[in-house]
PyMOL CGO cylinders between C-alpha atoms (Angstrom):
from pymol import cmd
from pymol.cgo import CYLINDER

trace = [
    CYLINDER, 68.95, 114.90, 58.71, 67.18, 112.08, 60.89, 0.3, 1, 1, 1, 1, 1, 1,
    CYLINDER, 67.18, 112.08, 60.89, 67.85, 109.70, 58.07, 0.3, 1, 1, 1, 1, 1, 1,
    CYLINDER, 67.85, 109.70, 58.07, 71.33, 109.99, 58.41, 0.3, 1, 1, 1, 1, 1, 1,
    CYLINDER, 71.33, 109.99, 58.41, 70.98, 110.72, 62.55, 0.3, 1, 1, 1, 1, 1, 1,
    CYLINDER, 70.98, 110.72, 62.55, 72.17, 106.34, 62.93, 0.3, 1, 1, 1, 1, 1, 1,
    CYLINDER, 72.17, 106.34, 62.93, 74.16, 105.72, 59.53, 0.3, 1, 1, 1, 1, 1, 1,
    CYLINDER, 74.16, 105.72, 59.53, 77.03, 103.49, 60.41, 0.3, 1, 1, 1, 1, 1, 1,
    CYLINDER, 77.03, 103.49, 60.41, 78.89, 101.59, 58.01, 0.3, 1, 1, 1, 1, 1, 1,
    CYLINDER, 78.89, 101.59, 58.01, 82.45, 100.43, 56.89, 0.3, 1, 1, 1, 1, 1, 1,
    CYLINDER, 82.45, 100.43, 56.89, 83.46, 100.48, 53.29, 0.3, 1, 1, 1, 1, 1, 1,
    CYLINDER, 83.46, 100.48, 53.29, 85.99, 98.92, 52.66, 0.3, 1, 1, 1, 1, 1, 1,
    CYLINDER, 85.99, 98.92, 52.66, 87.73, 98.62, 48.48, 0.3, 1, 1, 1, 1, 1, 1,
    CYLINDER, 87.73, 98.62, 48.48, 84.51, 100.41, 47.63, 0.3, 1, 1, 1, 1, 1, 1,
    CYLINDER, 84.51, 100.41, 47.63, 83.59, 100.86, 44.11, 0.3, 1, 1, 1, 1, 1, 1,
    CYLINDER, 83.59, 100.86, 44.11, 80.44, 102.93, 43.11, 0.3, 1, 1, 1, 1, 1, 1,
    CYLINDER, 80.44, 102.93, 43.11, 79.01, 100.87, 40.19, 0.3, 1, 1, 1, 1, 1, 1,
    CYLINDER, 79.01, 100.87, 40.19, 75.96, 103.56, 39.48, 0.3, 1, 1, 1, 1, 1, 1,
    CYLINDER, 75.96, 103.56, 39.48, 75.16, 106.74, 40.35, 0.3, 1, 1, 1, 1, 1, 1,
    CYLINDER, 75.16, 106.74, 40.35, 71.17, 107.33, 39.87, 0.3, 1, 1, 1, 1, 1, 1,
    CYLINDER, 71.17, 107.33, 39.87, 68.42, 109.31, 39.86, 0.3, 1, 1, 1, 1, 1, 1,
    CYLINDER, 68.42, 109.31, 39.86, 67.56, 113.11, 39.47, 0.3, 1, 1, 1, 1, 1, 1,
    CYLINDER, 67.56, 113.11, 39.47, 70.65, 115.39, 40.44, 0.3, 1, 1, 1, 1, 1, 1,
    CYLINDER, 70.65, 115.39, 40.44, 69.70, 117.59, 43.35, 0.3, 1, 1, 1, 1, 1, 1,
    CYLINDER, 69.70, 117.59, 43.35, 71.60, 120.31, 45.67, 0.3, 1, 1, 1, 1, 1, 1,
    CYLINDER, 71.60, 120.31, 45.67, 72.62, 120.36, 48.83, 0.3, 1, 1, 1, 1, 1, 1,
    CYLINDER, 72.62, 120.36, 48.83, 74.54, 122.63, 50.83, 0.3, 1, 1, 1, 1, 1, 1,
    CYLINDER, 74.54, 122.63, 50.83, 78.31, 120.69, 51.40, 0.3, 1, 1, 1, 1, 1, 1,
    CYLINDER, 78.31, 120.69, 51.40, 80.91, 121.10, 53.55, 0.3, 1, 1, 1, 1, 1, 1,
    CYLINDER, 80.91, 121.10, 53.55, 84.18, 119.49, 54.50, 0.3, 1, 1, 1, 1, 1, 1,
    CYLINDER, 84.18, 119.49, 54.50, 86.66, 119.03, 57.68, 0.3, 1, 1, 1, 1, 1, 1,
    CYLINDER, 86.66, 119.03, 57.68, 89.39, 119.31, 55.23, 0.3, 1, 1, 1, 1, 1, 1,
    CYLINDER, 89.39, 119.31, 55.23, 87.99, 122.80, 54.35, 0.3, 1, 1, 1, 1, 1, 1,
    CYLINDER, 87.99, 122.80, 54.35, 87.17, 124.68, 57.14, 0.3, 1, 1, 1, 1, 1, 1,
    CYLINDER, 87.17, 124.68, 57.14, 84.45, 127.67, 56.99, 0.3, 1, 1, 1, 1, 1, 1,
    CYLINDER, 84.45, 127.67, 56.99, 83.60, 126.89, 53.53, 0.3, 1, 1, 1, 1, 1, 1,
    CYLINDER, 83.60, 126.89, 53.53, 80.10, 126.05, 52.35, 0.3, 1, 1, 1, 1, 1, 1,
    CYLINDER, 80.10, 126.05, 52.35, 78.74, 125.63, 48.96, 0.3, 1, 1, 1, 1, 1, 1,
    CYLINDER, 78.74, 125.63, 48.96, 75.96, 123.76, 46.97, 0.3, 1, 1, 1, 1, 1, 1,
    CYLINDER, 75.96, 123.76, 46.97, 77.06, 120.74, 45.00, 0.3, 1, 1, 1, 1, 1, 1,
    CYLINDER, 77.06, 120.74, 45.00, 74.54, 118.74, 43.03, 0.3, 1, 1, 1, 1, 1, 1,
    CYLINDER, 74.54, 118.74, 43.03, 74.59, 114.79, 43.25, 0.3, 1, 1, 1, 1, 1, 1,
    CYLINDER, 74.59, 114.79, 43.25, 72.34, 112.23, 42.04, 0.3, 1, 1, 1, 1, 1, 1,
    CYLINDER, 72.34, 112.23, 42.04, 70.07, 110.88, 44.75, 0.3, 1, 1, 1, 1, 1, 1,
    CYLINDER, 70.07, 110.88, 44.75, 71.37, 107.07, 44.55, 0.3, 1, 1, 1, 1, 1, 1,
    CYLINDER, 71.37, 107.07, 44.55, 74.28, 105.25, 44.54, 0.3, 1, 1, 1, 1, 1, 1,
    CYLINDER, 74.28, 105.25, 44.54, 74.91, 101.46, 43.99, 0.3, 1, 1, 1, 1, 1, 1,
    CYLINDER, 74.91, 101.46, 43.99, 78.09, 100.37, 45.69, 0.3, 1, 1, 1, 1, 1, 1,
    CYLINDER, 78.09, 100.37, 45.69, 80.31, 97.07, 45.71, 0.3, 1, 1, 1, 1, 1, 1,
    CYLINDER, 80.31, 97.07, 45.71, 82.21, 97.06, 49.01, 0.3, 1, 1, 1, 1, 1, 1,
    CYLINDER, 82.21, 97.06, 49.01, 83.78, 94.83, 52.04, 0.3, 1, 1, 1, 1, 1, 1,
    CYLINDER, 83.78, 94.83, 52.04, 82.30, 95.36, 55.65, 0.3, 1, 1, 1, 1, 1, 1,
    CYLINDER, 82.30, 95.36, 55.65, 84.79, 95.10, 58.54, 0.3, 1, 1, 1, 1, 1, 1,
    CYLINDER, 84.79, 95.10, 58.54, 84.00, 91.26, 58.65, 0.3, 1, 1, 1, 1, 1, 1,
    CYLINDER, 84.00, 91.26, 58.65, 85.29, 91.29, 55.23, 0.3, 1, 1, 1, 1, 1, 1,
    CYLINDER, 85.29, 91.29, 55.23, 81.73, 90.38, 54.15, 0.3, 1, 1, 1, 1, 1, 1,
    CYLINDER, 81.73, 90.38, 54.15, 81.40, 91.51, 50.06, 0.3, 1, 1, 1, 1, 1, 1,
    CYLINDER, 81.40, 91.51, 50.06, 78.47, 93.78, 49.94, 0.3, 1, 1, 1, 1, 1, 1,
    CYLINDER, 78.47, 93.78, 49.94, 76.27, 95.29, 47.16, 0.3, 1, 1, 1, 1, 1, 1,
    CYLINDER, 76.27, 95.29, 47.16, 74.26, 97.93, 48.16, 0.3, 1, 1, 1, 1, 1, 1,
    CYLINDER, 74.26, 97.93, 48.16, 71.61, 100.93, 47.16, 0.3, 1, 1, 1, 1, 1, 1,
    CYLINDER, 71.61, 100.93, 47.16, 71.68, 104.06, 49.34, 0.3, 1, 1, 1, 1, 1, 1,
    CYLINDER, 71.68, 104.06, 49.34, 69.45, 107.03, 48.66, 0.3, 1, 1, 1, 1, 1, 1,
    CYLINDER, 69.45, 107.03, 48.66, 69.45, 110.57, 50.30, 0.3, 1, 1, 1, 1, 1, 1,
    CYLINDER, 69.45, 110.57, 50.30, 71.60, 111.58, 52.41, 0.3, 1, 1, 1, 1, 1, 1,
    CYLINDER, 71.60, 111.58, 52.41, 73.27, 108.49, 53.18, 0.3, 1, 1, 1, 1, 1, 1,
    CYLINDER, 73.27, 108.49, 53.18, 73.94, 108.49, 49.29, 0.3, 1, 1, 1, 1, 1, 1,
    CYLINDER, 73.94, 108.49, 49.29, 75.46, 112.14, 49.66, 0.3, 1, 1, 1, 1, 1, 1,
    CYLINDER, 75.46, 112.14, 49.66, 77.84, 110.92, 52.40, 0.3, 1, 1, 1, 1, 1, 1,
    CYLINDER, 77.84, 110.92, 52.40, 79.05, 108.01, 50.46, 0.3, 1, 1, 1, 1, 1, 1,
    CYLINDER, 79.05, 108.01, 50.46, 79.36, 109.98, 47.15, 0.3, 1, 1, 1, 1, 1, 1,
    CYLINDER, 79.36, 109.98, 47.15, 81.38, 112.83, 49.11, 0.3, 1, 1, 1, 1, 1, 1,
    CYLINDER, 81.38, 112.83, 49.11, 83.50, 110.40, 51.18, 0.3, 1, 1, 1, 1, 1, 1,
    CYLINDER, 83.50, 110.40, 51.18, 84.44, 108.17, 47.82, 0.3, 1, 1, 1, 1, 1, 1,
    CYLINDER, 84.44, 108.17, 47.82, 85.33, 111.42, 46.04, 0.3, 1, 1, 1, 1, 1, 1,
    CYLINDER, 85.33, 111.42, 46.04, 87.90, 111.89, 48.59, 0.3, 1, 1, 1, 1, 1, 1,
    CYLINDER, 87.90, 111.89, 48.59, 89.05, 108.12, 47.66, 0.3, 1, 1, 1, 1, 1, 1,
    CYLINDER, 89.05, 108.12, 47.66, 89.63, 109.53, 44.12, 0.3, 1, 1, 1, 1, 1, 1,
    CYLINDER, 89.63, 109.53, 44.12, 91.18, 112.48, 45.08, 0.3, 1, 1, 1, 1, 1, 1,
    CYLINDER, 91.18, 112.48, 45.08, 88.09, 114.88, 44.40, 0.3, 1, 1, 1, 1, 1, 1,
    CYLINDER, 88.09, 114.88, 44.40, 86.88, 117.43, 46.88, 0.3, 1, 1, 1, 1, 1, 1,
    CYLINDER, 86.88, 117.43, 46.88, 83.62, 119.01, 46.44, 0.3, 1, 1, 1, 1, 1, 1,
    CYLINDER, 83.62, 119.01, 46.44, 85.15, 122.45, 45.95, 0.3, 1, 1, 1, 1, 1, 1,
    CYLINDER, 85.15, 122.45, 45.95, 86.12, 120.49, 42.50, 0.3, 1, 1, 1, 1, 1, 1,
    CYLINDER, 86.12, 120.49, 42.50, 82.33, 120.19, 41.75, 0.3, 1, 1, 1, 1, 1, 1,
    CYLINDER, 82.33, 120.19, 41.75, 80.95, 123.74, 42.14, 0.3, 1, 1, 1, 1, 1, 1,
    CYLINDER, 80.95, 123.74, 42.14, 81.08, 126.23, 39.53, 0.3, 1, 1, 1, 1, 1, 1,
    CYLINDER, 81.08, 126.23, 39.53, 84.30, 127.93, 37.54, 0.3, 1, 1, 1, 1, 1, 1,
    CYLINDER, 84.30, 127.93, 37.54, 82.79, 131.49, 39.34, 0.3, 1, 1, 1, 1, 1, 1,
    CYLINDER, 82.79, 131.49, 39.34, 82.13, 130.50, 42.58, 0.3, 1, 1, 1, 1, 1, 1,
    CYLINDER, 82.13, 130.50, 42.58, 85.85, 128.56, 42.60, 0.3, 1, 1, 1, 1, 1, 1,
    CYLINDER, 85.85, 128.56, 42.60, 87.16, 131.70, 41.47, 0.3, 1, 1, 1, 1, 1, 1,
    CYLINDER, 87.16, 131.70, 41.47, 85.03, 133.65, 44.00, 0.3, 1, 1, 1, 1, 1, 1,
    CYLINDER, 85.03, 133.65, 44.00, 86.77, 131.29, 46.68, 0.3, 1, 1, 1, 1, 1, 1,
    CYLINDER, 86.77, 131.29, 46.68, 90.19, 131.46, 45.32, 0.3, 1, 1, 1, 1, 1, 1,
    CYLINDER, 90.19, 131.46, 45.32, 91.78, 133.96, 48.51, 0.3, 1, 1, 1, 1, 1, 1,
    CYLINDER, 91.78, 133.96, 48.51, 90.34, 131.70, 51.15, 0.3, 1, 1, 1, 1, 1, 1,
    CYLINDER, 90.34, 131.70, 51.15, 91.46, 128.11, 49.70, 0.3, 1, 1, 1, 1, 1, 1,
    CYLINDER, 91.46, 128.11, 49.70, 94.80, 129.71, 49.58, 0.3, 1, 1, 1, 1, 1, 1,
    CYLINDER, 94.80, 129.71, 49.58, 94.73, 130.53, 52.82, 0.3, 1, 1, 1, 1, 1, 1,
    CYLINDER, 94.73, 130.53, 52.82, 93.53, 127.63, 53.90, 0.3, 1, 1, 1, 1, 1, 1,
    CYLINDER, 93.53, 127.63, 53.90, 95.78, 125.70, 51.84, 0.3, 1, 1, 1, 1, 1, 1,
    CYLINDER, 95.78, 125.70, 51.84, 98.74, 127.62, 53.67, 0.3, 1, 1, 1, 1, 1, 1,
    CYLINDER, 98.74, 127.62, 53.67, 97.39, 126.65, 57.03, 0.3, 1, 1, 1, 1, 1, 1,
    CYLINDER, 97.39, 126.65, 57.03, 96.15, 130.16, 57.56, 0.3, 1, 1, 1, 1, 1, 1,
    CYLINDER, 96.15, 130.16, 57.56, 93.10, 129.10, 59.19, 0.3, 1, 1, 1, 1, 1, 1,
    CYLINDER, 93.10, 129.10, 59.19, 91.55, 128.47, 62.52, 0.3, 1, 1, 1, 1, 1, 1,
    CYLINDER, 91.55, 128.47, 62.52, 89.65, 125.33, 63.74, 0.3, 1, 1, 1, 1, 1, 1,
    CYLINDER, 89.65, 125.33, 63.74, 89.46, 123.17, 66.83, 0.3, 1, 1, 1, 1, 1, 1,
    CYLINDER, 89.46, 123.17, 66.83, 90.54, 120.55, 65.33, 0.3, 1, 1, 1, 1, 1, 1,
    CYLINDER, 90.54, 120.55, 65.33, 93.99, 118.92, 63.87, 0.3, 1, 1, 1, 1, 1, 1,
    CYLINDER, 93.99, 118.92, 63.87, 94.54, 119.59, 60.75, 0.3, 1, 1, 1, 1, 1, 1,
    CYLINDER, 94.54, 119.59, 60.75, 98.32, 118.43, 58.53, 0.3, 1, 1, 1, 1, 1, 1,
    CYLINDER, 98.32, 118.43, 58.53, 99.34, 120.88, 55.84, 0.3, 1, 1, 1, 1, 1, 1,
    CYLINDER, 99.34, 120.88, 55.84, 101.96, 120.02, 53.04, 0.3, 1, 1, 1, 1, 1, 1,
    CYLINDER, 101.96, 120.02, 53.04, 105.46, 121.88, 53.68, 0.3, 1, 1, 1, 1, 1, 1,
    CYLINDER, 105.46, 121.88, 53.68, 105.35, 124.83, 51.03, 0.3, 1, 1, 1, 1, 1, 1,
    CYLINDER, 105.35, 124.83, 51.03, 108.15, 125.38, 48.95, 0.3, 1, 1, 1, 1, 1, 1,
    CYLINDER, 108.15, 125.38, 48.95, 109.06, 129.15, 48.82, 0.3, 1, 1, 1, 1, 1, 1,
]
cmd.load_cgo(trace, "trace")
């Protein structure tokens, strides 16, 4: 985690041009889904086109975990969240508590928004 400990960067219009290396695990989690935790394999670097917030075009290489946070992050860009990337079984497994969640049945000390549920 010290690699990561001073990671500070704005992307902005990124576009992920490669995704490389070996896949590996890592234990995820997500503001937008409290209390849930599961592994979620990624490859270990990503090659990125983006703007900085001098509007400076960039084209980077990040490895690690600096390539996990960018991979996660974009996902969310694309409308992906890494419950969408574990297992059938383990979604399934998970199915009671992303309801409630989804239904604002959950607890944190933080703000969260929920979509009005039709009945």
């Amino acid at each position: 985690m010290e690699e990561v400990l001073e990671f500070r960067e704005v992307f902005i219009n990124p576009v992920i041009k490669s995704e490389e290396g070996n896949l590996w695990k890592f234990n995820e989690g997500c503001l937008s889904i409290p209390h849930i935790r599961e592994d979620v394999q990624r490859k270990d670097i990503v090659n990125i086109e983006y703007f900085d917030e001098q509007w400076n075009f960039k084209q980077k290489s990040f490895s690690g975990l600096a390539a996990r946070i960018i991979q996660h992050e974009y996902d969310h860009l694309e409308g992906v969240l890494f419950t969408d990337r574990i297992s059938p079984l383990r979604k399934r497994l998970l199915k009671n508590k992303l309801m409630d969640i989804s239904r604002g049945n959950v607890e944190v000390d933080y703000k969260m928004k929920f979509p009005i549920l039709k009945k």
